[in-house]
C-alpha positions as CSV (number, residue, x, y, z in Angstrom):
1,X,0.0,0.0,0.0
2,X,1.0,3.2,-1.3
3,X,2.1,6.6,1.2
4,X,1.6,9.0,-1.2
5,X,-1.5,11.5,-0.5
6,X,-3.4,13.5,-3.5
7,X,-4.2,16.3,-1.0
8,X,-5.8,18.5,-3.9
9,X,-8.2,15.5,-4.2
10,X,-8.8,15.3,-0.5
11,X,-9.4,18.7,-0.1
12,X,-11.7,19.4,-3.0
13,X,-13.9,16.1,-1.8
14,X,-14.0,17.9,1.7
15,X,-16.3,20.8,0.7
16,X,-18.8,18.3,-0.8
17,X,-21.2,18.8,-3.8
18,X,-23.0,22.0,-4.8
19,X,-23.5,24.6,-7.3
20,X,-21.2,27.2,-7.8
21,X,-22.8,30.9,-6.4
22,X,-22.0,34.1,-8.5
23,X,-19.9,36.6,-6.6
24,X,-22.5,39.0,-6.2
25,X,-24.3,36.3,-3.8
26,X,-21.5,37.1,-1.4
27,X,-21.9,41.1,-1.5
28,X,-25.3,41.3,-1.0
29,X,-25.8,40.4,2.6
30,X,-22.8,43.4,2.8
31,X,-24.8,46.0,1.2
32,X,-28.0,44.9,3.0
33,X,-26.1,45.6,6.6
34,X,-24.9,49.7,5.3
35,X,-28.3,50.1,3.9
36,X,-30.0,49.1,7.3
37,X,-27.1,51.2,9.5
38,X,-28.0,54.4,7.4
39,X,-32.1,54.0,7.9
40,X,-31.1,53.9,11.4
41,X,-29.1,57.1,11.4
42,X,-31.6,58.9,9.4
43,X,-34.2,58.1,11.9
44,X,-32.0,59.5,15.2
45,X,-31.0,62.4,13.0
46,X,-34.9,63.3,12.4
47,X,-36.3,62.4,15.6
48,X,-33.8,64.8,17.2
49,X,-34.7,67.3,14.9
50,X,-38.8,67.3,15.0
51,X,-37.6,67.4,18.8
52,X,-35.8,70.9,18.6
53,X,-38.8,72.3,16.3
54,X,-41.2,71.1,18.9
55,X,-39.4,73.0,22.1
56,X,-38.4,76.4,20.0
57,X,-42.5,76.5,18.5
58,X,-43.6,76.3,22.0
59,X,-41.1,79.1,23.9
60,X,-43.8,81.8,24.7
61,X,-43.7,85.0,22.5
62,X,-41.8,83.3,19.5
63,X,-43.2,83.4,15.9
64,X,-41.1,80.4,13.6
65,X,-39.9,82.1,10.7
66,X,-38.0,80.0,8.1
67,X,-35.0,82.5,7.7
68,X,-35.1,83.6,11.6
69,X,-31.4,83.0,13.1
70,X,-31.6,80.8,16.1
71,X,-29.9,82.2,19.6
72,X,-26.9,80.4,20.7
73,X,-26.4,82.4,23.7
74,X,-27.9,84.7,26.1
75,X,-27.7,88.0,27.0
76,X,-24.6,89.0,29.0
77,X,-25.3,90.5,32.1
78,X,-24.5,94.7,32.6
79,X,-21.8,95.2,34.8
80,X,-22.5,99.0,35.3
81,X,-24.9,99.1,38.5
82,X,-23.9,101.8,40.9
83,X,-23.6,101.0,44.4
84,X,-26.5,102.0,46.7
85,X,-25.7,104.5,49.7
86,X,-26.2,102.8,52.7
87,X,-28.9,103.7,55.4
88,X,-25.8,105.5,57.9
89,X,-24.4,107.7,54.6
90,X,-27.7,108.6,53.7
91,X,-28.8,110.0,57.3
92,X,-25.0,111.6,57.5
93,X,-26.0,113.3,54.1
94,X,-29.1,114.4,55.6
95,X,-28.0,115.9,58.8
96,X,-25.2,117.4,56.6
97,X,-27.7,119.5,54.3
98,X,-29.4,120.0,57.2
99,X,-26.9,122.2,58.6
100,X,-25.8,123.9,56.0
101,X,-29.7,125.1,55.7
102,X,-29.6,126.4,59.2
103,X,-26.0,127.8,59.4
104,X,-27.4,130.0,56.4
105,X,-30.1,131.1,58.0
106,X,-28.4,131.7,61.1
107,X,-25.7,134.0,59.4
108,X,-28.9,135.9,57.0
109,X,-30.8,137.1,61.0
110,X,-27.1,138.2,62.4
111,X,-27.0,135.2,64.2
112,X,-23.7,133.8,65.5
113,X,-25.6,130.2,66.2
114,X,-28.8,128.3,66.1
115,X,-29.7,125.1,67.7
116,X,-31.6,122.3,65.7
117,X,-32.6,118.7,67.4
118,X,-29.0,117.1,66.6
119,X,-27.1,120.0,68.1
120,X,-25.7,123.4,68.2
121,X,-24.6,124.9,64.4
122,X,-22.5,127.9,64.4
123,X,-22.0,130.2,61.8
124,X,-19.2,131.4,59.8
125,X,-16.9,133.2,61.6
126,X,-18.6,132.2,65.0
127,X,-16.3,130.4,68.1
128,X,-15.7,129.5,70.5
129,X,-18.3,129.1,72.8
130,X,-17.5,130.4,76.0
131,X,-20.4,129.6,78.7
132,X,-23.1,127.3,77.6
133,X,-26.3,126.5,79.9
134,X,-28.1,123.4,79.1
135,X,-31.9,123.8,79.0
136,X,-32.3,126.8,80.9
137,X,-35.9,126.6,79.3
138,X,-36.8,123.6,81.5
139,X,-38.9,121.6,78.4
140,X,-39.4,118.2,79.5
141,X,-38.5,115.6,77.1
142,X,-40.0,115.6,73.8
143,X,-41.1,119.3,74.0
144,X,-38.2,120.4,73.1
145,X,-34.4,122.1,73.7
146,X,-32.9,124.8,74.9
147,X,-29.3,125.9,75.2
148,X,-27.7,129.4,77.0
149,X,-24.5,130.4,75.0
150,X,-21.8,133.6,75.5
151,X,-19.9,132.5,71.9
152,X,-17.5,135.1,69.7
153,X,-18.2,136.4,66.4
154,X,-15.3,138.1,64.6
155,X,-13.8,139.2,67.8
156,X,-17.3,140.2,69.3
157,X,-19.1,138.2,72.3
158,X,-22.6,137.4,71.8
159,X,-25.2,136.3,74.2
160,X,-27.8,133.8,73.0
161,X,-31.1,132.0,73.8
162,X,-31.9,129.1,71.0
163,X,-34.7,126.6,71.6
164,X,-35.6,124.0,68.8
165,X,-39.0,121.9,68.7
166,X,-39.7,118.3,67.4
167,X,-41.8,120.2,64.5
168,X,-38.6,121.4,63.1
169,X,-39.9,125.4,64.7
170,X,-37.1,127.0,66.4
171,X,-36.2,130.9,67.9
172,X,-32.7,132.5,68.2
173,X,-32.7,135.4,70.9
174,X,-29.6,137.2,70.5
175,X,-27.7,140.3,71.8
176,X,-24.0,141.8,71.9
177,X,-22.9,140.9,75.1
178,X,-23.7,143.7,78.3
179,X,-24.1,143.4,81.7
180,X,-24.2,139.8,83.3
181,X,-24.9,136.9,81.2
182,X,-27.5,134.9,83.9
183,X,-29.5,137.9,84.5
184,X,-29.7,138.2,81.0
185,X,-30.5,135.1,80.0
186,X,-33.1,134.8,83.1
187,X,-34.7,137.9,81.4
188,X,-34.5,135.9,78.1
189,X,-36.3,133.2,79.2
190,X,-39.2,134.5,80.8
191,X,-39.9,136.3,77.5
192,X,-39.4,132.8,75.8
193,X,-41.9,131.7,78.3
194,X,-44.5,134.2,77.1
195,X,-44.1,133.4,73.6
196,X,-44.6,129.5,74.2
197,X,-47.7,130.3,76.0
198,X,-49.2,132.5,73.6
199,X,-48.3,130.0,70.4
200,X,-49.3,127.1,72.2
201,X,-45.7,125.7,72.2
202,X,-46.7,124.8,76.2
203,X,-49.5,124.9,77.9
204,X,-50.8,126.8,80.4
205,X,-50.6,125.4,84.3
206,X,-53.0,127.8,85.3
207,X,-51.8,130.2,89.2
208,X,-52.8,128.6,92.3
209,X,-50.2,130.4,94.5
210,X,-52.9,133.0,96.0
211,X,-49.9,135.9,95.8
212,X,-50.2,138.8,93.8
213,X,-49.0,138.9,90.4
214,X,-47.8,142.9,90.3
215,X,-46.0,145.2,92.6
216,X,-44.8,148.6,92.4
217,X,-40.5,148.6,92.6
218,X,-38.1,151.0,94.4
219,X,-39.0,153.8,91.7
220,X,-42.4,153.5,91.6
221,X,-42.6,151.8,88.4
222,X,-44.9,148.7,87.9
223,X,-42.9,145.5,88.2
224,X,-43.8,141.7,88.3
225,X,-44.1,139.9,92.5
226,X,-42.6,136.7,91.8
227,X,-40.7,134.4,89.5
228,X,-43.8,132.9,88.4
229,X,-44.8,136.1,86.5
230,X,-44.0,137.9,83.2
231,X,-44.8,140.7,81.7
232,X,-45.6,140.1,78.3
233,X,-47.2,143.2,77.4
234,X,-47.7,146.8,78.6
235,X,-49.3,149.9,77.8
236,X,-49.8,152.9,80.4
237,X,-51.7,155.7,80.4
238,X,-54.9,154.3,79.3
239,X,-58.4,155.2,79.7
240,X,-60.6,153.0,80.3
241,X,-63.5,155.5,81.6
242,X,-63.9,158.0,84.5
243,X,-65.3,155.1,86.6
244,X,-61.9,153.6,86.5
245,X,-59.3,156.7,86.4
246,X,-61.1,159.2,89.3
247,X,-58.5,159.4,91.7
248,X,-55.8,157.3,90.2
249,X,-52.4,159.1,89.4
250,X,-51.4,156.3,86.9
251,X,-53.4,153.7,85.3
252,X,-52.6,151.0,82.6
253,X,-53.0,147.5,81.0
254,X,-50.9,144.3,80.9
255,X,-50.9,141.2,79.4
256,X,-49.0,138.7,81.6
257,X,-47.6,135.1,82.0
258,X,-48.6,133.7,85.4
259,X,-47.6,130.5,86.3
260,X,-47.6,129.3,82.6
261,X,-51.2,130.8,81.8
262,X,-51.4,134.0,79.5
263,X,-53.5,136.4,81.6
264,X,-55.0,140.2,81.2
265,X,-55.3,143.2,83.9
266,X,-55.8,146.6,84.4
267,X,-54.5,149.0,87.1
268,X,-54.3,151.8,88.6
269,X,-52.0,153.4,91.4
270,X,-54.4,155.8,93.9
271,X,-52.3,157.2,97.0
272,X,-49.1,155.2,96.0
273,X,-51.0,151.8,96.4
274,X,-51.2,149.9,93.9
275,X,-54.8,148.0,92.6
276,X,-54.2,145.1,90.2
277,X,-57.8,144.0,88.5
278,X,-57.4,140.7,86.6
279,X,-59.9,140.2,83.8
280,X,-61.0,136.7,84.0
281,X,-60.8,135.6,80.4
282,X,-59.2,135.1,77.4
283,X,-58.6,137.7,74.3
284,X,-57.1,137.9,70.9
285,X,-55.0,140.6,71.6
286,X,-54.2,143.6,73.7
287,X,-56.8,145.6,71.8
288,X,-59.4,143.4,71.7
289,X,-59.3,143.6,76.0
290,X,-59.2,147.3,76.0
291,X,-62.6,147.3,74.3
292,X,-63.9,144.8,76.3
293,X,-62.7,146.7,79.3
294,X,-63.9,149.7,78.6
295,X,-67.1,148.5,77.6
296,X,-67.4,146.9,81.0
297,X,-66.3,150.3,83.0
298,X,-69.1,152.5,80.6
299,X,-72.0,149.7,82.0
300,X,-71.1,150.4,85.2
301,X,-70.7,146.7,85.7
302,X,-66.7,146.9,86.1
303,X,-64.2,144.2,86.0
304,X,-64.4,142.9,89.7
């Protein structure tokens, strides 16, 4: 037996029988796979695309033009905001202005200071203050303030009464500096007193001392009794009918602070006494109680 092996023989008889398949068997399946992997792209590429229409047609306030450009990116954001002054700068700014407003004022009346409720403003040229008295007006908190100064002005001392009031109202009293400055400014501020009363800037307390409210002084002049008194308002010499003159050598009218209550009176000085007759009521002004009193003297019915 023969070793030799027709391996061309043995290998041809391995595949078996058949027909023979044109090459173009052998390609299709290949062509089959790409057209099957470009359906499925197509179908990604237009479901992604109806997707975008969908979202951009329902933004609110769009209208889909064909030949619109599409926004890639929003609006950059302004960098140019100014800082906002806080709530301390604005009230320094305030009180600032504030003073400026009153130190003008102050310097247009002659005036070398004026008080407002955050403190004392000087004007120009004005300093230093030499004396001050705190409050010498007495008005309890909330009413008001008060200061006492002696305070230069261009080489000239000043003395002043200034009061300020929540309603932003405020006075300036102010002389060039004579005599003693605590009798001056106890003068000052029984006139201040008056004023309050009469504007209603404090009310009236009403006088339940029993004392009299006049007196005649060393010189024979008419002059208040007590502390508790001011004269707001004088006029002498008048006639308020025979009924009320016979005898006297010197009559007159007043208009007084007593106790913190704006009062009226006549009188009259007969033998070097003196005879005080309060009216008992309330008037517009002087003039309008000199009418009224000598009405009351012409009835005969008096003032008593």
């Amino acid at each position: 037996m023969g070793t030799d092996v027709d391996w061309q023989h043995e290998l041809d008889s391995s595949f078996g029988t058949g027909h023979d398949l044109p090459p173009g068997h052998y390609v299709a399946a290949g062509r089959t796979a790409v057209r099957r992997r470009r359906a499925a792209s197509f179908a990604i590429v237009a479901s992604m695309a109806v997707g975008v229409g969908a979202a951009w047609a329902s933004s609110p306030g769009t209208a889909p033009r064909g030949d619109a450009p599409v926004a890639t990116q929003g609006p950059s954001p302004t960098t140019d905001a100014q800082p906002t002054m806080s709530a301390r700068e604005a009230r320094k700014a305030r009180l600032e202005r504030m003073r400026e407003v009153t130190r003008e004022k102050a310097e247009e009346q002659g005036n070398p200071a004026t008080l407002t409720y955050e403190g004392l403003v000087l004007s120009t040229g004005a300093g230093p203050v030499l004396e001050r008295v705190a409050n010498p007006m007495g008005y309890p908190a909330g009413m008001g303030r008060s200061v006492g100064i002696r305070v230069m002005m261009y080489e000239t001392e000043y003395y002043s009464l200034l009061t300020a009031h929540p309603d932003d109202s405020s006075s300036m009293t102010t002389v060039r500096a004579t005599g003693d400055f605590d009798g001056w400014l106890d003068q000052a501020v029984r006139s201040r007193t008056t004023l309050d009363v009469a504007n209603g800037v404090t009310p009236s307390s009403g006088d339940t001392s029993g004392q009299p409210w006049l007196v005649l002084d060393g010189s024979g002049n008419v002059a208040t009794a007590r502390p508790g008194v001011v004269i707001s308002e004088q006029r002498a010499d008048v006639d308020l009918g025979e009924s009320f003159g016979a005898g006297a050598t010197e009559t007159g009218v007043v208009r007084l602070v007593v106790d913190g209550r704006s009062e009226f009176a006549a009188y009259r000085v007969i033998d070097g006494t003196l005879d005080v007759i309060p009216a008992g009521g309330t008037f517009d002004s002087m003039a309008a109680f000199i009418d009224w009193a000598r009405g009351q003297y012409s009835s005969g019915a008096g003032m008593r």
